[in-house]
N, C-alpha and C positions, 0 to 999 in steps of 0.2 A: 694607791690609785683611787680615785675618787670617780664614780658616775653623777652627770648631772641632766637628770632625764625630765624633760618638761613636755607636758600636753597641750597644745591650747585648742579652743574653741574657736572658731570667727563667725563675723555676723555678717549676712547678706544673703543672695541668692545663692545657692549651689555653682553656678557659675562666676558671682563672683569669690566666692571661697575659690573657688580651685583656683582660680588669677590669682588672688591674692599669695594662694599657699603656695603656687609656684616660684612665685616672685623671690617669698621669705625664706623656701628654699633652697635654691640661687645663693643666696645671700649670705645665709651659714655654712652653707658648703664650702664658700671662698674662705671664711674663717680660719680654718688650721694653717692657713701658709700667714694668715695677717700675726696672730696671735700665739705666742711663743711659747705659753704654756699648756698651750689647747693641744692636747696628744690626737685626738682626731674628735670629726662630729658624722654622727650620723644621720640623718632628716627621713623622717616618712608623711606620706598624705595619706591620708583614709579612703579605703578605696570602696568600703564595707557604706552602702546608703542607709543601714539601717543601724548604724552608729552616729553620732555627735559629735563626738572632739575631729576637728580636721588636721592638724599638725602634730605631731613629735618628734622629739629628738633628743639624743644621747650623746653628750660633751662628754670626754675622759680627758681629766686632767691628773697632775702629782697628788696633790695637796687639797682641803676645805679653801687653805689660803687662795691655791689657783684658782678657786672658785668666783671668789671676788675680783680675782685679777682677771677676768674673762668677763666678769658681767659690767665691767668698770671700762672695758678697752673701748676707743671712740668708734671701729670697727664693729663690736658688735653692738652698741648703743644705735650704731644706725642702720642696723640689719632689724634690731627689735624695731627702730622706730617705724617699720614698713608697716608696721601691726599696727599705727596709730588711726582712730579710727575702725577699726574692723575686728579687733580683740574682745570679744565677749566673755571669755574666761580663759584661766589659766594656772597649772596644777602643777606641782615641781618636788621631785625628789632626788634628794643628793643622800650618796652613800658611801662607804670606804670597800675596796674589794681587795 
């Protein structure tokens, strides 16, 4: 089994960070029923104001392979694409458990 646990950043006011993260939240959650090899996803917003990063979340998938096959599905290509525009950074570790 494979974690695929990504942080990101976004840019704008606080308000709109939290639109934005809800949005892109929404958006991955729908993922495990689109994407076949996505065993689940988890999403959090930061709720801490005196932290930075505003998004995470935890894909588990089989394989490294599934890795690619999840960042490659037109489903979540257009979930990332909500970020376009308002992604200031973004920090990603995958690991085998």
């Amino acid at each position: 089994m494979v974690k695929h646990i990504v942080s990101f950043k976004l840019a704008g006011t606080p308000e709109e960070r939290k639109t934005i993260a809800l949005k892109f939240k929404s958006a991955l959650e729908a993922l495990p029923e689109q994407i076949e090899v996505l065993r689940s996803m988890e999403v959090g917003i930061n709720e801490n104001p005196n932290e930075t990063w505003d998004v995470v979340l935890t894909a588990v998938v089989d394989t490294m392979a599934d890795v690619d096959v999840y960042a490659k599905h037109p489903a979540h290509v257009a979930a990332a694409g909500l970020l376009a525009g308002h992604k200031e950074n973004r920090a990603c570790v995958d690991y085998e458990c």
